[in-house]
VOPAGU-2260 file (C-alpha; in pm, 1 decimal, decimal comma):
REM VOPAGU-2260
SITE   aa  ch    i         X         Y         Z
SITE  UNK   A    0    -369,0   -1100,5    5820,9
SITE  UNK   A    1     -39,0   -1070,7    5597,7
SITE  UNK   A    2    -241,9   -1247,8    5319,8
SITE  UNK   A    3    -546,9   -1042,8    5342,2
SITE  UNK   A    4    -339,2    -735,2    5314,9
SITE  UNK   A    5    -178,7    -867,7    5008,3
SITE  UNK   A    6    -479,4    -972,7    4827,6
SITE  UNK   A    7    -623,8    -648,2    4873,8
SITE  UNK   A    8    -349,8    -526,5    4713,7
SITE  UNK   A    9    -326,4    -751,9    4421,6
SITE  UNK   A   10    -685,4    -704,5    4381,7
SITE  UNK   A   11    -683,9    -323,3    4378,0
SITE  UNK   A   12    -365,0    -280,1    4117,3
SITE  UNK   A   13    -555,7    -504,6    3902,7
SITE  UNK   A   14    -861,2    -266,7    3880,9
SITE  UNK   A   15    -621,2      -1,1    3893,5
SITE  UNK   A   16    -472,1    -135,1    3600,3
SITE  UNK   A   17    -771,7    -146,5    3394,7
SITE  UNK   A   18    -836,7     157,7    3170,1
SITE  UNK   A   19   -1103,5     231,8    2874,2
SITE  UNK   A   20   -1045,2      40,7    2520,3
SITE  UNK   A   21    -882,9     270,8    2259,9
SITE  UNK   A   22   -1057,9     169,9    1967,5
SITE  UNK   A   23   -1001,9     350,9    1638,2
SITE  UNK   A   24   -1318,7     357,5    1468,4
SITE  UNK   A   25   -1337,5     237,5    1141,8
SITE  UNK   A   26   -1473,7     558,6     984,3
SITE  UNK   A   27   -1161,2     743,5    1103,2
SITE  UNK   A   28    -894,1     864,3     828,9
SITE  UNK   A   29    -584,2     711,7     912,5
SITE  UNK   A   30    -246,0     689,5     644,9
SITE  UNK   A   31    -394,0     615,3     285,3
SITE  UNK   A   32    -277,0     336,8      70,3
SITE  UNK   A   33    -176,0     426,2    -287,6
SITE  UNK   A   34    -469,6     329,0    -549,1
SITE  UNK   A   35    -337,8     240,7    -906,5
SITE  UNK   A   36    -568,3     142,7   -1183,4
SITE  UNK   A   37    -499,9     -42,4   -1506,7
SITE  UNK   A   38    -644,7      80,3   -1849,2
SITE  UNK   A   39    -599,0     -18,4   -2212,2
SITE  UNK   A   40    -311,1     103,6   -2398,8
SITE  UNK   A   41    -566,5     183,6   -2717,5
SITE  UNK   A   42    -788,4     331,8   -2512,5
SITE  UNK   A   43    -655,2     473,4   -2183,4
SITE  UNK   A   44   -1044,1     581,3   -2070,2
SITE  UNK   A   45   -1115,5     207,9   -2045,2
SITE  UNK   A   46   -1032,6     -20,0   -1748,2
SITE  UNK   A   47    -781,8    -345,7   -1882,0
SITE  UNK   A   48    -775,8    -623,0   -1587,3
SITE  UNK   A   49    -446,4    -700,4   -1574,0
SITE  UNK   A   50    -424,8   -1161,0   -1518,1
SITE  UNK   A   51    -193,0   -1300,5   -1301,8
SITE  UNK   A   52     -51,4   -1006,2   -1142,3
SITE  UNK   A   53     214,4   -1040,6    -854,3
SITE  UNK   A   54     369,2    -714,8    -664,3
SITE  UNK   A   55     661,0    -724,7    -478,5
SITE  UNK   A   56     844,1    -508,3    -250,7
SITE  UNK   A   57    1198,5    -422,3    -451,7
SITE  UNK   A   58    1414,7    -459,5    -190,2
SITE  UNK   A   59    1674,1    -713,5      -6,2
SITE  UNK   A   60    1418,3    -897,8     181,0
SITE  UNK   A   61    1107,6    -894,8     -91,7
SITE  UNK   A   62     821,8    -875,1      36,9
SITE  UNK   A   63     499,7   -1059,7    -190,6
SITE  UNK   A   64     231,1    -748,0    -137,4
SITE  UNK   A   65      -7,4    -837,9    -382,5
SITE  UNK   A   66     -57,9   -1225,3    -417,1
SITE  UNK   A   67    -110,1   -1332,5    -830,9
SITE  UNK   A   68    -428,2   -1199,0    -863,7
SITE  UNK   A   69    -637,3   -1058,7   -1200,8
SITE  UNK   A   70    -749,9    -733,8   -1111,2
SITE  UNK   A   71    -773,5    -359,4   -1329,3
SITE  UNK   A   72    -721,7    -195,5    -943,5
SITE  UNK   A   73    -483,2    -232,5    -683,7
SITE  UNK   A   74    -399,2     -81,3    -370,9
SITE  UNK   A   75     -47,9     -72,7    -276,1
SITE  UNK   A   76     104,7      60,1      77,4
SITE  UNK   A   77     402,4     345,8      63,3
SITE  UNK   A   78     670,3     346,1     309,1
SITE  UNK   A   79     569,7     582,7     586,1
SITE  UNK   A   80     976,3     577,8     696,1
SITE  UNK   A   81    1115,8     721,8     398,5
SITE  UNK   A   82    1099,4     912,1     105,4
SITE  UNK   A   83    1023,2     652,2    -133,7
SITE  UNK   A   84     912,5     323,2    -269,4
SITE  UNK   A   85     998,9      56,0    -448,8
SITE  UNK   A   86     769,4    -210,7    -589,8
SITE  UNK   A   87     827,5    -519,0    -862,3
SITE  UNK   A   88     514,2    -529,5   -1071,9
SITE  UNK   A   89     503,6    -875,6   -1236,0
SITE  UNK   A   90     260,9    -983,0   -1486,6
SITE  UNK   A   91     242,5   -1409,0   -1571,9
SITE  UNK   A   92     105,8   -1493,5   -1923,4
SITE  UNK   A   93      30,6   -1869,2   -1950,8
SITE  UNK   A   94      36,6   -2083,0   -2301,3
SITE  UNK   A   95       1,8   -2404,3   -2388,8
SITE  UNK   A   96     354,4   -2452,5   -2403,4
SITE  UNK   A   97     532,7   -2207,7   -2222,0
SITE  UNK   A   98     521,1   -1924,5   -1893,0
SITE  UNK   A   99     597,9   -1559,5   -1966,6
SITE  UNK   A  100     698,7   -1364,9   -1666,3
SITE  UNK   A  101     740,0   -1043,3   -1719,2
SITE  UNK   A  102     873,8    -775,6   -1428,2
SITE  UNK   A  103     830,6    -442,0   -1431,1
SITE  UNK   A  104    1033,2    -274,9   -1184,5
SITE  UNK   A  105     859,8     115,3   -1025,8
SITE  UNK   A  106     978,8     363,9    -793,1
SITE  UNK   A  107     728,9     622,2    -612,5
SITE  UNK   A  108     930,8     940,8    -434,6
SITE  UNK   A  109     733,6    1139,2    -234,5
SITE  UNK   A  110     736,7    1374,4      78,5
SITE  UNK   A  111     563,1    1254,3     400,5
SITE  UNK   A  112     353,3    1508,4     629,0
SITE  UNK   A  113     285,5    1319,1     972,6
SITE  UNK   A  114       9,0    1461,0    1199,6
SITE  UNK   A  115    -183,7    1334,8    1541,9
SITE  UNK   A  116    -515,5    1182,4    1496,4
SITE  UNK   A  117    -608,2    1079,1    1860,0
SITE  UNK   A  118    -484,1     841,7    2140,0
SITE  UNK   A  119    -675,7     531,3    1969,3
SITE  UNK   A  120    -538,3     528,4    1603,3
SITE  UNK   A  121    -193,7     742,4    1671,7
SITE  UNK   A  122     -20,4     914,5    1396,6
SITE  UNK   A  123    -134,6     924,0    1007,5
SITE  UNK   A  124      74,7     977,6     707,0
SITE  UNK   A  125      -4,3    1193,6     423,5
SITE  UNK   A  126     226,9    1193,3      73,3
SITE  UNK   A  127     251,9    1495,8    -139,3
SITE  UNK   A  128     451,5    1533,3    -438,3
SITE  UNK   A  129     416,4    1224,7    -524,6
SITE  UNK   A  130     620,1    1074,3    -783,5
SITE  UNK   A  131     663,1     728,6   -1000,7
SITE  UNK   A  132     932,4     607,9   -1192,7
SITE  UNK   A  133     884,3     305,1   -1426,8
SITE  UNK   A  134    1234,7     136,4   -1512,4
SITE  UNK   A  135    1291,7     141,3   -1849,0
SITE  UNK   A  136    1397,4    -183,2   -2004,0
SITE  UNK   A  137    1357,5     -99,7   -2419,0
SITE  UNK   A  138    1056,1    -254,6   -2568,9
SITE  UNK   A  139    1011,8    -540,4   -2244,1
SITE  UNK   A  140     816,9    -285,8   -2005,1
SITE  UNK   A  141     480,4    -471,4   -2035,0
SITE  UNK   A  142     384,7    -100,0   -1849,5
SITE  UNK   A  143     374,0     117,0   -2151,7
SITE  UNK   A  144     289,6     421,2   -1941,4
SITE  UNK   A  145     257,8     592,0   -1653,4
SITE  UNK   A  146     -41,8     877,5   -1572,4
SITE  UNK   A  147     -42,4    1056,8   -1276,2
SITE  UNK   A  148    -368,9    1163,6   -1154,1
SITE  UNK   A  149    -327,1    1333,8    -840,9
SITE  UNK   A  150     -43,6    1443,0    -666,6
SITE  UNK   A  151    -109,0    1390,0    -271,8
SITE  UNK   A  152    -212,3    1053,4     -80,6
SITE  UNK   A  153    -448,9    1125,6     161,7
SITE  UNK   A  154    -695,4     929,1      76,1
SITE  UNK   A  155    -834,4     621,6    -160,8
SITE  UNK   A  156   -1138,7     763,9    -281,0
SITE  UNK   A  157   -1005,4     816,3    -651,5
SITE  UNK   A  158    -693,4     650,0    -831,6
SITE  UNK   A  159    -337,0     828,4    -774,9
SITE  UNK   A  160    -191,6     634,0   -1089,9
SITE  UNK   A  161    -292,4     505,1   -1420,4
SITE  UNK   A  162     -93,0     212,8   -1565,4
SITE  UNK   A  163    -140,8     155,7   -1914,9
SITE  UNK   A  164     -59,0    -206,7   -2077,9
């Protein structure tokens, strides 16, 4: 009888336990990643794929974001715990005899607005006043320049920055 009475109650907290999946649908807007594009230097309207790019976090334990890739777009993650950003952009150019690495290093300030989206996807993060910073290191920035095109990360519809090389 002692066993009965236990099994019933083993078998009702584990249906009591059970509650509906909290599933963030995929068409939900949760915390944007930051789009960057590359363009020509000579001609800043048209995309320049950029060939064996790395990025890096900039920090004590570096994080390898971007794997060496050739790409003229990138999507890049901002810190949702602070106020800024720091990434090592490194470009690899391959001869016959030699391997150029060249590391550009870029910091992104911004201010963070959290809000509530629902019980399923929690919190998002939008950045406004967003801000970069390229390092300047004389004539070995393989970056030449930096364009802003809009100001707040909400969402990746449309670049944020324009990196010219």
């Amino acid at each position: 009888m002692f066993k009965r009475i236990i099994l019933l109650f083993l078998i009702i907290y584990a249906f009591k336990g059970c509650t509906k999946d909290d599933i963030c649908p995929p068409d939900t807007a949760t915390t944007a990643n930051l789009v960057i594009t590359f363009n020509d230097i000579a001609n800043p309207t048209v995309l320049k794929k950029v060939n064996f790019l790395t990025v890096k976090t900039n920090n004590s334990d570096s994080i390898e974001v971007i794997p060496r890739t050739s790409t003229d777009s990138i999507v890049l993650p901002l810190n949702t715990n602070r106020d800024t950003t720091k990434y090592l952009f490194i470009k690899t150019t391959i001869t016959e005899t030699d391997t150029i690495v060249d590391i550009d290093k870029m910091m992104f300030t911004y201010s963070r607005e959290n809000g509530y989206v629902n019980r399923a996807c929690g919190f998002r993060t939008e950045f406004d006043n967003l801000n970069s910073t390229l390092e300047e290191e004389g004539n070995e920035n393989w970056i030449e320049q930096v364009i802003p095109k809009r100001e707040t990360v909400k969402d990746e519809n449309s670049a944020h920055l324009t990196l010219l090389h």
